[in-house]
N, CA and C of each residue as an Amber inpcrd file, in Angstrom:
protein
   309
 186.8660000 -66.3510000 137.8330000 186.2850000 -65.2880000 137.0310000
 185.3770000 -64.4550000 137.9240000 185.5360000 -62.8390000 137.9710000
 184.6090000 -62.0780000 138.6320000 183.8760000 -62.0980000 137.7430000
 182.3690000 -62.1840000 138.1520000 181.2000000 -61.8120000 137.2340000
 180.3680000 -60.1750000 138.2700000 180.2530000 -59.5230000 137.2820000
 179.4530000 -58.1820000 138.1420000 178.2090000 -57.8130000 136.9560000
 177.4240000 -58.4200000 138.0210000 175.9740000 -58.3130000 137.0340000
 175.0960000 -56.8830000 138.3650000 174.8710000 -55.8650000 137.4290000
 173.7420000 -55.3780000 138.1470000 172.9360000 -54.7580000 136.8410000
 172.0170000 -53.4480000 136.7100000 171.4470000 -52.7540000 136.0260000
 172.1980000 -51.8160000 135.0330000 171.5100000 -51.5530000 134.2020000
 172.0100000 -50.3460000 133.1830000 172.6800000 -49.4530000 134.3430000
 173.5170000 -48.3720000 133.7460000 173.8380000 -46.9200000 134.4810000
 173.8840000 -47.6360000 136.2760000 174.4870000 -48.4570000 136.1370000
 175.0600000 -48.6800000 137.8210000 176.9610000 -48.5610000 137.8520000
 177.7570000 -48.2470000 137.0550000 178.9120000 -48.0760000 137.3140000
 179.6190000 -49.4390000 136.6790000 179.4660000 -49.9340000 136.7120000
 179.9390000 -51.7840000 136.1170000 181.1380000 -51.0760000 134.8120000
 180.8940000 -50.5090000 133.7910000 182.1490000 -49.9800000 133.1580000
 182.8840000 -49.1820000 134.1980000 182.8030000 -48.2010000 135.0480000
 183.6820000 -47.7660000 135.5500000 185.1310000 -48.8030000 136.6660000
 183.3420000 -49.9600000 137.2780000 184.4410000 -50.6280000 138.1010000
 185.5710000 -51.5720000 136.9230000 185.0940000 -51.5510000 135.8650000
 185.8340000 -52.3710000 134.9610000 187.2480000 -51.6060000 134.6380000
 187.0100000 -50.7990000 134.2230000 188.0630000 -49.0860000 134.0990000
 189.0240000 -48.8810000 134.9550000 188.4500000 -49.3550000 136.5180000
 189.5410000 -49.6750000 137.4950000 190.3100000 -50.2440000 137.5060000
 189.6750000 -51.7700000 137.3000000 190.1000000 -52.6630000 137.7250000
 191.5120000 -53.2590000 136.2890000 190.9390000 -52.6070000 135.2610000
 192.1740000 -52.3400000 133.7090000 193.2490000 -51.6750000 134.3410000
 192.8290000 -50.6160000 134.8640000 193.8730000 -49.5030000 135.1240000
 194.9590000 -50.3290000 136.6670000 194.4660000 -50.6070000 137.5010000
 195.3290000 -51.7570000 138.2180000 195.8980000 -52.5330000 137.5400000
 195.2850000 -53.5310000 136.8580000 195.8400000 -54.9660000 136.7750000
 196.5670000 -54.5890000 135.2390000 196.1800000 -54.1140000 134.2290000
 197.1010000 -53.9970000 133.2930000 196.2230000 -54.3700000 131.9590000
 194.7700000 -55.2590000 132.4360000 194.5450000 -56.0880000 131.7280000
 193.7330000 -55.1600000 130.7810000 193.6750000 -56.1720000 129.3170000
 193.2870000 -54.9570000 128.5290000 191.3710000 -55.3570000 128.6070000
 190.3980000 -54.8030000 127.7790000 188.9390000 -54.6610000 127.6820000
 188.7460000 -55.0340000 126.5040000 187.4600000 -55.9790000 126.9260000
 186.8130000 -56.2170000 125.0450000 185.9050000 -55.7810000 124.9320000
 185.5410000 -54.9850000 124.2610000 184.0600000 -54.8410000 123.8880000
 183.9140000 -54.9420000 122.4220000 182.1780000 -54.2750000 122.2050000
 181.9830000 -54.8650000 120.5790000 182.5020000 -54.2670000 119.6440000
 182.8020000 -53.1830000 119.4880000 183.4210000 -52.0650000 118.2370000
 184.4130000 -50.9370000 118.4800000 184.9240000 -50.0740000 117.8360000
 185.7140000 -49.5460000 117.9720000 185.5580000 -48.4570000 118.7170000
 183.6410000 -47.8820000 117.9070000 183.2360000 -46.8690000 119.2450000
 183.0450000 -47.1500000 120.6560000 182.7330000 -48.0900000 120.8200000
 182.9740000 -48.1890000 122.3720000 184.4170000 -48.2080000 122.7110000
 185.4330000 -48.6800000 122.0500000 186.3270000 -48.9860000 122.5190000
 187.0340000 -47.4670000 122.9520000 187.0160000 -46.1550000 121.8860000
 187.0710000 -45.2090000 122.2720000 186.5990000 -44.3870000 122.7830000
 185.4690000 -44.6330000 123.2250000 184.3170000 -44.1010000 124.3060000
 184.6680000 -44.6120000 125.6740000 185.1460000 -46.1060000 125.8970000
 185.6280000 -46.3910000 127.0140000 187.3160000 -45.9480000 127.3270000
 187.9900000 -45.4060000 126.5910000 189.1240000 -45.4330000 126.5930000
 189.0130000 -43.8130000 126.9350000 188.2200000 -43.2590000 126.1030000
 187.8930000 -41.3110000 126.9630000 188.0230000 -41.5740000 128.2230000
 186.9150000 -41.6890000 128.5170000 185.9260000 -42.1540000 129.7270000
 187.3810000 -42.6520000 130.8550000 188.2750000 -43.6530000 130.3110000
 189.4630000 -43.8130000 131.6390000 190.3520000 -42.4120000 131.5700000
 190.4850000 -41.5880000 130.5670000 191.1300000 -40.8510000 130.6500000
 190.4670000 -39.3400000 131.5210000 189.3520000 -39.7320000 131.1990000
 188.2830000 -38.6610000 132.4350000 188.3660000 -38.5140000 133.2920000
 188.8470000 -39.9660000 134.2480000 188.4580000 -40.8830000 135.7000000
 190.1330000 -40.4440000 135.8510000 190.7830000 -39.6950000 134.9330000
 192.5920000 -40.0490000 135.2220000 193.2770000 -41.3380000 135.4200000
 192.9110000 -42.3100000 134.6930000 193.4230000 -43.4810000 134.9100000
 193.9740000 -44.4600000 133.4060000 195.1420000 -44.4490000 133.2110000
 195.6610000 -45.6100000 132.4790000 195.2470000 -47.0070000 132.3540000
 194.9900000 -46.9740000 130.7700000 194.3140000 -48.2770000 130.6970000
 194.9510000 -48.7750000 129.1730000 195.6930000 -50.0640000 129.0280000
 195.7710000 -50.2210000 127.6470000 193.9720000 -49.9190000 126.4190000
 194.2710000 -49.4150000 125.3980000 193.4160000 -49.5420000 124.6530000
 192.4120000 -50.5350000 124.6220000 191.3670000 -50.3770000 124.3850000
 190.6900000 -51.7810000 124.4710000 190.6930000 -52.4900000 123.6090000
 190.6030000 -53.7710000 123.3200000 190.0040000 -54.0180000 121.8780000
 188.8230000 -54.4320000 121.0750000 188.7050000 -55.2780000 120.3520000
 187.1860000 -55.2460000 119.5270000 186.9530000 -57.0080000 119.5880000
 185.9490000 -57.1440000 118.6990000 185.3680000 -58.1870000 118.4450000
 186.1440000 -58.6080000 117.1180000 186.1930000 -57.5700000 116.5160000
 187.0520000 -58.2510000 114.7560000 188.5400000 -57.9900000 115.3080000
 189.2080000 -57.5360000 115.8910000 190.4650000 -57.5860000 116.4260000
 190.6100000 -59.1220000 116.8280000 189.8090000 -59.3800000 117.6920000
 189.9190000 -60.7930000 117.9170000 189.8760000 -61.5800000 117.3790000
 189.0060000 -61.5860000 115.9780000 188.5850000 -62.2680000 114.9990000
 189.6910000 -62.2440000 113.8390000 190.4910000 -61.2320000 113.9620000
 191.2220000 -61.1330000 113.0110000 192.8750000 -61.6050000 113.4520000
 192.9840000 -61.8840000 114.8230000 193.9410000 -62.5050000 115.5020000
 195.2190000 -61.0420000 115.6980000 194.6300000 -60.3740000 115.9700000
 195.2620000 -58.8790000 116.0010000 195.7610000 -59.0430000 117.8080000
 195.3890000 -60.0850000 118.2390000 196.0920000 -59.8490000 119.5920000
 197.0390000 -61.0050000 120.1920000 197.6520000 -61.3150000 118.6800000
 198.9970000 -62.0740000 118.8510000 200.2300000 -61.3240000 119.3850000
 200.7940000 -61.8080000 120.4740000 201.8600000 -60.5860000 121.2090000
 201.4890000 -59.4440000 122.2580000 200.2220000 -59.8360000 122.5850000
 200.2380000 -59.2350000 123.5890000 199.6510000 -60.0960000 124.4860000
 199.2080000 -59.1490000 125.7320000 199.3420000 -60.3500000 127.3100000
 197.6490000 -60.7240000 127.5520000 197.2600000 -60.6870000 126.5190000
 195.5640000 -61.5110000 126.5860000 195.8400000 -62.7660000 126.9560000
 196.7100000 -63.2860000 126.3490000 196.3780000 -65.4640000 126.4650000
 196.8290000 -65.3480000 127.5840000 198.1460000 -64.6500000 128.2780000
 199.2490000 -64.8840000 129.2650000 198.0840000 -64.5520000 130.6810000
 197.7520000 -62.7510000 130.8770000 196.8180000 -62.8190000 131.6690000
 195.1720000 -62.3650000 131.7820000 194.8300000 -62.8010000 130.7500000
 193.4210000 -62.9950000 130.7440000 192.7280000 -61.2850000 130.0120000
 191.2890000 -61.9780000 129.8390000 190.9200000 -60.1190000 129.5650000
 189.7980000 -60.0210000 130.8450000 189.1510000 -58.5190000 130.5080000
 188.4020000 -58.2150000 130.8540000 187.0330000 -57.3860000 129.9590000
 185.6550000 -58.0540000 129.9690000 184.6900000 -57.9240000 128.6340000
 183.9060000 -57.3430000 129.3610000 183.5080000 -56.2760000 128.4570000
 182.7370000 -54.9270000 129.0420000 181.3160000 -55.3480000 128.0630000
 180.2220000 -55.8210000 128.8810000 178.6890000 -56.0160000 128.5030000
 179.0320000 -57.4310000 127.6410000 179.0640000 -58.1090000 128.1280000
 179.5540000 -59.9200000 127.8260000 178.1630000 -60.0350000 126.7420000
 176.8880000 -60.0380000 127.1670000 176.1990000 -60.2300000 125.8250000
 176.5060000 -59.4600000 124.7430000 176.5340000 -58.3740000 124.8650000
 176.4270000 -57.4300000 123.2040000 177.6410000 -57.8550000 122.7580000
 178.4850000 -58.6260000 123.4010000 180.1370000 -58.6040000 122.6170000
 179.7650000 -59.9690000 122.2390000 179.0760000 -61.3120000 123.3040000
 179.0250000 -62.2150000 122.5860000 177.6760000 -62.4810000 121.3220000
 176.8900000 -61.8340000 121.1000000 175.7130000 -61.0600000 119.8100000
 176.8200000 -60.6190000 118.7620000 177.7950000 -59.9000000 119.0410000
 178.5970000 -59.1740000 117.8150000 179.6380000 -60.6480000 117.6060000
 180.0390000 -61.1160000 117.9930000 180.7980000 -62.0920000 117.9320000
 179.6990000 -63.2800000 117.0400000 178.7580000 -63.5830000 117.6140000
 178.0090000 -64.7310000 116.3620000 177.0660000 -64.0810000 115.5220000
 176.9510000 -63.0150000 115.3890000 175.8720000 -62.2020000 114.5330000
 174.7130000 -62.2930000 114.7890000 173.9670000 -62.6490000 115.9540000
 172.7140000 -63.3180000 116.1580000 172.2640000 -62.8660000 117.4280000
 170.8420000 -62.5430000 117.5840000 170.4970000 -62.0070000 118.9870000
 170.7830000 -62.7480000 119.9070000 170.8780000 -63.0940000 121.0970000
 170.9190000 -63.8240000 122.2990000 169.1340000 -63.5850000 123.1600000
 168.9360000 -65.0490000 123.2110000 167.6480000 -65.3320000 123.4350000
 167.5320000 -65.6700000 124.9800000 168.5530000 -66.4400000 125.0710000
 168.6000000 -67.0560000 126.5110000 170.1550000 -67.3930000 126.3460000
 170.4960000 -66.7990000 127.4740000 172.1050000 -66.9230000 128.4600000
 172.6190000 -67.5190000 129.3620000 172.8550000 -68.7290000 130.1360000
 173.4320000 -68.7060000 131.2560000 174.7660000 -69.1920000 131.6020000
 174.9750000 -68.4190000 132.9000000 176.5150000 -68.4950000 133.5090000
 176.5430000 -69.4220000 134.4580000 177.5410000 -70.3410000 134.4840000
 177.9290000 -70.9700000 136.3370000 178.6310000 -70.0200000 136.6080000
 177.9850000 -69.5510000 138.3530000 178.4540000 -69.0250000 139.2610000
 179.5430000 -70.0530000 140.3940000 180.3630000 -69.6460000 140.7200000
 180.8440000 -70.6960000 141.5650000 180.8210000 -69.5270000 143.3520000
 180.8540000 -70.3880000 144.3450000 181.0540000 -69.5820000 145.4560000
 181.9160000 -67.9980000 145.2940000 183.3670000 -68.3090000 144.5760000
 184.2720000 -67.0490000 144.6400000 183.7950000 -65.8920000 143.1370000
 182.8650000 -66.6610000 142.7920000 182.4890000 -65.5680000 141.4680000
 181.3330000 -64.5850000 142.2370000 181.1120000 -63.8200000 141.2320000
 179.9300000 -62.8020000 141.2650000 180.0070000 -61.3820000 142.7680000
 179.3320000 -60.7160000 143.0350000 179.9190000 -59.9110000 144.1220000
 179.0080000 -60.2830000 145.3600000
């Protein structure tokens, strides 16, 4: 798993936008407006990206048949999606890093 942690307004959706538009893979984020805010936004940059999807998409099993289980996703702001996902603020977070994760 790449993890890319830096600050607000450092590019982290864009490198994500890329890295969709290469690999194929689709984006989760929390709602639909982002999802079409990020989906402008690749079409800005000129780059193909499947649609992204949501938190109740997932919840609602709306991504039976496509290539999420097969090759993986990619989650745009991992807290606010995992907050929308249990309904509840996030107080404290942590990740294992392994040597090949993080940049």
């Amino acid at each position: 798993m790449k993890i890319i942690a830096r600050g607000r307004n450092t590019g982290k959706t864009m490198e994500i936008i890329k890295e969709s538009a290469s690999s194929g893979n689709y984006i989760l984020v929390r709602n639909h407006h982002e999802a079409q805010k990020l989906f402008q936004l690749a079409q800005e940059m000129k780059l193909s990206i499947p649609l992204p999807v949501t938190v109740s998409e997932i919840s609602l099993g709306r991504i039976q048949g496509t290539s999420i289980k097969r090759d993986g996703i990619i989650v745009d702001n991992a807290e606010l999606v995992l907050q929308q996902l249990i309904g509840a603020e996030i107080n404290t977070l942590t990740i294992s890093i392994s040597e090949e994760d993080g940049e």
